[in-house]
C-alpha positions in Angstrom: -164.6 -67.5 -37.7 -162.2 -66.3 -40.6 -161.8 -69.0 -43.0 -157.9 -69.5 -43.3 -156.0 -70.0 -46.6 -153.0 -72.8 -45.9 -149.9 -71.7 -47.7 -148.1 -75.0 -47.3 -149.3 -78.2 -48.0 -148.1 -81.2 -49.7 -149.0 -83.6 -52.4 -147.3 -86.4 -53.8 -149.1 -87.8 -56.6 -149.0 -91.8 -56.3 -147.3 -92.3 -59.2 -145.0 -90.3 -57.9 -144.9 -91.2 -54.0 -144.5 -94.8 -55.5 -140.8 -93.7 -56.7 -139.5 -92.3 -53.3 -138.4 -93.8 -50.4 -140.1 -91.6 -47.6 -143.3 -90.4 -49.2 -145.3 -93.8 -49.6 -147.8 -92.9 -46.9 -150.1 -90.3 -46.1 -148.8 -87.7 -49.0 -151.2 -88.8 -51.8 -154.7 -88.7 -50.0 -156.7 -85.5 -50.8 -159.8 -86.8 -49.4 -158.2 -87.1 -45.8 -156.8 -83.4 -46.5 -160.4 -81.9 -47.6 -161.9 -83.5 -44.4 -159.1 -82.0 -42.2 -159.5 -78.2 -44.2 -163.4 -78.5 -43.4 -162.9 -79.6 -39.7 -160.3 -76.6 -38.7 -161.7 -74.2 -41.4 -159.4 -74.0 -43.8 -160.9 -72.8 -47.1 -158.1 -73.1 -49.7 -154.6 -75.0 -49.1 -151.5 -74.7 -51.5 -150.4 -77.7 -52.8 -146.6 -78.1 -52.9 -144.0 -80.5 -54.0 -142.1 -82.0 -50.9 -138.8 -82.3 -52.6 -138.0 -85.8 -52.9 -135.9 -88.4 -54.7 -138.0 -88.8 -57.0 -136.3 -87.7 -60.2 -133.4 -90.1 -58.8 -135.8 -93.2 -59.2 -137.6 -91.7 -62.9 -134.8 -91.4 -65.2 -134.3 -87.5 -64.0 -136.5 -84.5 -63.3 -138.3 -84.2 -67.0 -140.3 -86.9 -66.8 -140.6 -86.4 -62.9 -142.0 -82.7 -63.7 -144.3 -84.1 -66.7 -145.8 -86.8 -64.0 -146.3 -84.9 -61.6 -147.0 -81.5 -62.7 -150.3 -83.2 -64.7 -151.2 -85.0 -62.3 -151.2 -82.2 -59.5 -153.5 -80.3 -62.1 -156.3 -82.9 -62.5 -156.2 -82.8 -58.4 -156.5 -79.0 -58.5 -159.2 -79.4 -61.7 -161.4 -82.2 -59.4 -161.2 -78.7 -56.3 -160.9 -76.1 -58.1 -162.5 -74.1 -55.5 -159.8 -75.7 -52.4 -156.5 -76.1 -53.8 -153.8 -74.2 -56.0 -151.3 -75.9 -57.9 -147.4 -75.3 -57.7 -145.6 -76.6 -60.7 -142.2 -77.8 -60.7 -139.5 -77.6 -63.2 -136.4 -79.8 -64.6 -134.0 -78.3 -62.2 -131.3 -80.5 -64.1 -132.5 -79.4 -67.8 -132.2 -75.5 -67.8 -133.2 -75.5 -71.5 -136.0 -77.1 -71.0 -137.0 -74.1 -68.4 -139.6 -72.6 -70.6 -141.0 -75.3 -72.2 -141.9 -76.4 -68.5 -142.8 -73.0 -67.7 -145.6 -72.3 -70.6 -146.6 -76.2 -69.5 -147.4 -74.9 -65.9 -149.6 -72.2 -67.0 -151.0 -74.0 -69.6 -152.1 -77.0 -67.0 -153.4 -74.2 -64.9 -151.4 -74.2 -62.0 -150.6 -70.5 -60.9 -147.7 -70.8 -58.7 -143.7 -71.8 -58.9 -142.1 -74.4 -56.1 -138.7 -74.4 -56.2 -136.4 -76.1 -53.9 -133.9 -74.2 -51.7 -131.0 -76.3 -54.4 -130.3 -78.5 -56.4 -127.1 -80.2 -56.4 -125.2 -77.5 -54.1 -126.3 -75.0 -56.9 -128.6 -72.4 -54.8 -131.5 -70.2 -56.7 -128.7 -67.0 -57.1 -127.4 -68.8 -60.0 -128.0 -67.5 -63.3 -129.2 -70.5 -65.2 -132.4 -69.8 -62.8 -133.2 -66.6 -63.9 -135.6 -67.3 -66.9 -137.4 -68.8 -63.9 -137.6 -65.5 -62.8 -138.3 -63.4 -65.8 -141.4 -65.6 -66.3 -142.9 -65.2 -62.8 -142.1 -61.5 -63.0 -144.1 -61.4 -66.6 -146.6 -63.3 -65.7 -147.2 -62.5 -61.7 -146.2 -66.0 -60.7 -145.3 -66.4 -57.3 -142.3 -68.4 -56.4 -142.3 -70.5 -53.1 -138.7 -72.0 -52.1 -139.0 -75.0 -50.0 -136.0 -76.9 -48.3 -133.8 -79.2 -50.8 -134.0 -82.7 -48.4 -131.1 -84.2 -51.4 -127.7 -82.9 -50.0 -128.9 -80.2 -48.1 -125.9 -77.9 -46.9 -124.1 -79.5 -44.1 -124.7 -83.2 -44.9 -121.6 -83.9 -46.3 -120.1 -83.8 -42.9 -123.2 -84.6 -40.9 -125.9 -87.1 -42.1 -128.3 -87.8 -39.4 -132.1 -88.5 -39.5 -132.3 -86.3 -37.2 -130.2 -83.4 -37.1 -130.3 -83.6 -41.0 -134.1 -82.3 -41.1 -133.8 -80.2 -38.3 -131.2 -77.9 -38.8 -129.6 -78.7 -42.5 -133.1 -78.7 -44.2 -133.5 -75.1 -43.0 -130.2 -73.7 -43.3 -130.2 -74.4 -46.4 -133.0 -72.1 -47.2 -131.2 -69.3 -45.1 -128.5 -69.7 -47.8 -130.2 -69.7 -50.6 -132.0 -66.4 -49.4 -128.9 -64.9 -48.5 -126.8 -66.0 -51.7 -130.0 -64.4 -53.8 -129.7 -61.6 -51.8 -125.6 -60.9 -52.5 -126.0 -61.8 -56.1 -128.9 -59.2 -56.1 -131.7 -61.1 -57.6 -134.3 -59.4 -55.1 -132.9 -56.2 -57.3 -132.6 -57.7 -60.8 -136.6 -59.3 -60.1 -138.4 -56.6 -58.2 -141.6 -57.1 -58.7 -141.4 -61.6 -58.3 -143.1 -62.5 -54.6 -140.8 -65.0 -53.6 -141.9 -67.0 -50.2 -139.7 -68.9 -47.9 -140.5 -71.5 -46.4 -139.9 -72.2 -42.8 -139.7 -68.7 -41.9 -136.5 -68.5 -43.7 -135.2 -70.9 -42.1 -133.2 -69.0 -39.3 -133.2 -65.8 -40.7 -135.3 -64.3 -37.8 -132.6 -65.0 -35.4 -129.7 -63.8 -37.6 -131.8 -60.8 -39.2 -129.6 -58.6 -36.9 -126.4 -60.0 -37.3 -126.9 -59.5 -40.6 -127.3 -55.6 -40.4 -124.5 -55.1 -38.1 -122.0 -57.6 -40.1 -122.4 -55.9 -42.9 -122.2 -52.1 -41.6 -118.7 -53.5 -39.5 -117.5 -55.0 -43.0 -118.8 -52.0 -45.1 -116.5 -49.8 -43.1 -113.4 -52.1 -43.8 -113.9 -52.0 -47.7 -114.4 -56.0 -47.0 -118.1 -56.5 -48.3 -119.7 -55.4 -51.7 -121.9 -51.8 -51.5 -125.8 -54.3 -51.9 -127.4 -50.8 -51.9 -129.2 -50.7 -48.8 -129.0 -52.9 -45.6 -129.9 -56.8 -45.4 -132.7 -55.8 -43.6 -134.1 -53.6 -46.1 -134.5 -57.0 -48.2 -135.5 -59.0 -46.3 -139.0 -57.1 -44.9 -140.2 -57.5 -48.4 -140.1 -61.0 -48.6 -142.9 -63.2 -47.6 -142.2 -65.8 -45.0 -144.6 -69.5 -44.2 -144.7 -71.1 -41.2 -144.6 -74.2 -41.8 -146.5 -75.8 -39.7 -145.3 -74.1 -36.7 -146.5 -74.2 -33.1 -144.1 -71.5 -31.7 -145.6 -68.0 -31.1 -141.8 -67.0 -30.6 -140.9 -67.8 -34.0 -144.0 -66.1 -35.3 -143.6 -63.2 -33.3 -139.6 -63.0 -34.0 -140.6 -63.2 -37.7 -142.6 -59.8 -37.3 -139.5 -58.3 -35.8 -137.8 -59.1 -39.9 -141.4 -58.0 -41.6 -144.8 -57.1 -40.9 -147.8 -59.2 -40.9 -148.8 -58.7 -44.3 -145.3 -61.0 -45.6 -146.2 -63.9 -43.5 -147.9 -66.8 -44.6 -149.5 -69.5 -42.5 -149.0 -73.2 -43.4 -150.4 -76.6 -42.3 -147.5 -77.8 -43.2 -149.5 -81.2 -43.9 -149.2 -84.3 -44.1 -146.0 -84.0 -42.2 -147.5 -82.3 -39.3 -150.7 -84.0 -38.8 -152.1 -81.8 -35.3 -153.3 -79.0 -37.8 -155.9 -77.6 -35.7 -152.8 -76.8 -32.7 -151.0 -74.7 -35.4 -154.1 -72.5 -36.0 -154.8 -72.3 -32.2 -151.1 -71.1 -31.3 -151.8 -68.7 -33.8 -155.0 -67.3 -33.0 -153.3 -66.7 -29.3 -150.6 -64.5 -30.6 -150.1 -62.0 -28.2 -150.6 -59.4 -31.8 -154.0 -57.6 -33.1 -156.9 -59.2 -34.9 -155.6 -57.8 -37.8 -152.2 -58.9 -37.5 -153.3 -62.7 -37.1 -155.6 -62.1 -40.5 -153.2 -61.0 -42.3 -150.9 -64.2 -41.8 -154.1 -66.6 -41.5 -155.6 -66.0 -44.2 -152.9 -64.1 -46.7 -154.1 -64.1 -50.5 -150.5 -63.5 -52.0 -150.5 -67.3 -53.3 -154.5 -67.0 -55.0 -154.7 -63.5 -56.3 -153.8 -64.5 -60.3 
């Protein structure tokens, strides 16, 4: 059996999970997770921050990101050989981007989670570049997760329902396509940034995209990005979140190949694990295909 690498976990630290509203449960016990990785075969998992309102309830994201970015590296210290750290920054203090940034690597966590915005600002904006610069020096991937704090939409529509299911994940679709017309995929070649969520609902817009922009091109109405949406977005990478549609997999593969797509448990919040995994090992694609996405290294390699 291939040994899977999870892409999209979560941990919430308990002095952390203490200060939110929704993340008192489940989100803090590694030793349930490590039993789950062993039982379905899952031989490293990303650890990722949830996005929460955390920083609301700790006097703002500094000291939220020096809690929580310590104590997500003693968990990764106590596994070194099961998880992998993503660090978090003060998305409210840009100046103190770098300080953060050389605290990451220094705690030994090797990748960047960022959240799809913060405060209606979305990741084209140039305050995050630094970010950017670093991961690109220092081959730090960044993974982009949905904001859950004012997500687009929810100042007209605040539902616990409809506000996770579709605002969570259109907000990620903007942010991806407001870095894309603000040409940060350009400006930052060589950062692997991953998308959470399959980007949201990229993979049923993808085309739309394409054919929008050609119309508008013609008209003088949209700016010249230098090649079609499509072009950027087959070298993304895309997670799936915990998914247990083949369609959305296999409608993914029609934006990118294989190699861009990450799997995720997408735990704690989906707890049936081992359906995820066999929903994906009954993709209608080749073996090689489903190892590419099952066990992708993009988030281990440095």
């Amino acid at each position: 059996m291939t040994k899977i690498i999870d892409g999209h976990s979560h941990f919430m630290p308990l002095p952390v999970a203490e200060k939110t509203a929704f993340f008192k449960v489940n989100w803090s016990d590694l030793d349930k997770q490590l039993t789950l990785m062993d039982s379905v075969g899952i031989e490293r998992a990303l650890l990722l921050y949830p996005t929460s309102d955390a920083h609301l309830n700790m006097g703002g994201w500094s000291h939220l990101c020096e809690v929580y970015n310590q104590e997500l590296s003693l968990a990764v210290q106590a596994h070194p050989d099961r998880f992998i750290g993503a660090g978090i920054i003060p998305a409210d203090q840009p100046e103190k981007f770098l300080f953060e940034l050389r605290r990451i690597e220094s705690l030994g966590l090797r990748v960047l989670s960022l959240a799809s915005s913060y405060d209606g600002k979305y990741l084209d904006d140039p305050r995050f570049y630094p970010i950017y610069d670093f991961a690109q020096a220092k081959n730090f991937p960044i993974h982009i997760h949905p904001q859950i704090i004012d997500p687009i939409g929810e100042e007209r529509v605040k539902d616990p329902l409809l506000s996770p299911v579709l605002e969570y994940v259109f907000d990620v679709t903007m942010c991806l396509g407001k870095m894309m017309m603000e040409g940060v995929f350009t400006k930052f070649p060589d950062v692997n940034f991953v998308f959470s969520h399959f980007g949201g609902v990229l993979p049923i817009v993808a085309e739309r995209f394409d054919n929008t922009y050609n119309m508008l091109r013609k008209r003088n109405i949209v700016k010249d990005l230098g090649k079609m949406p499509g072009e950027y977005f087959k070298n993304l990478y895309y997670d799936t979140s915990g998914s247990k549609s083949a369609a959305a997999v296999l409608s993914t593969l029609e934006v990118t190949d294989s190699a861009h797509i990450i799997w995720g448990s997408d735990f704690p919040a989906n707890q049936d694990v081992a359906r995820t995994i066999e929903v994906m090992n009954n993709l209608p694609v080749s073996q090689t295909d489903k190892k590419n996405i099952l066990k992708n290294p993009l988030l281990f390699l440095n």
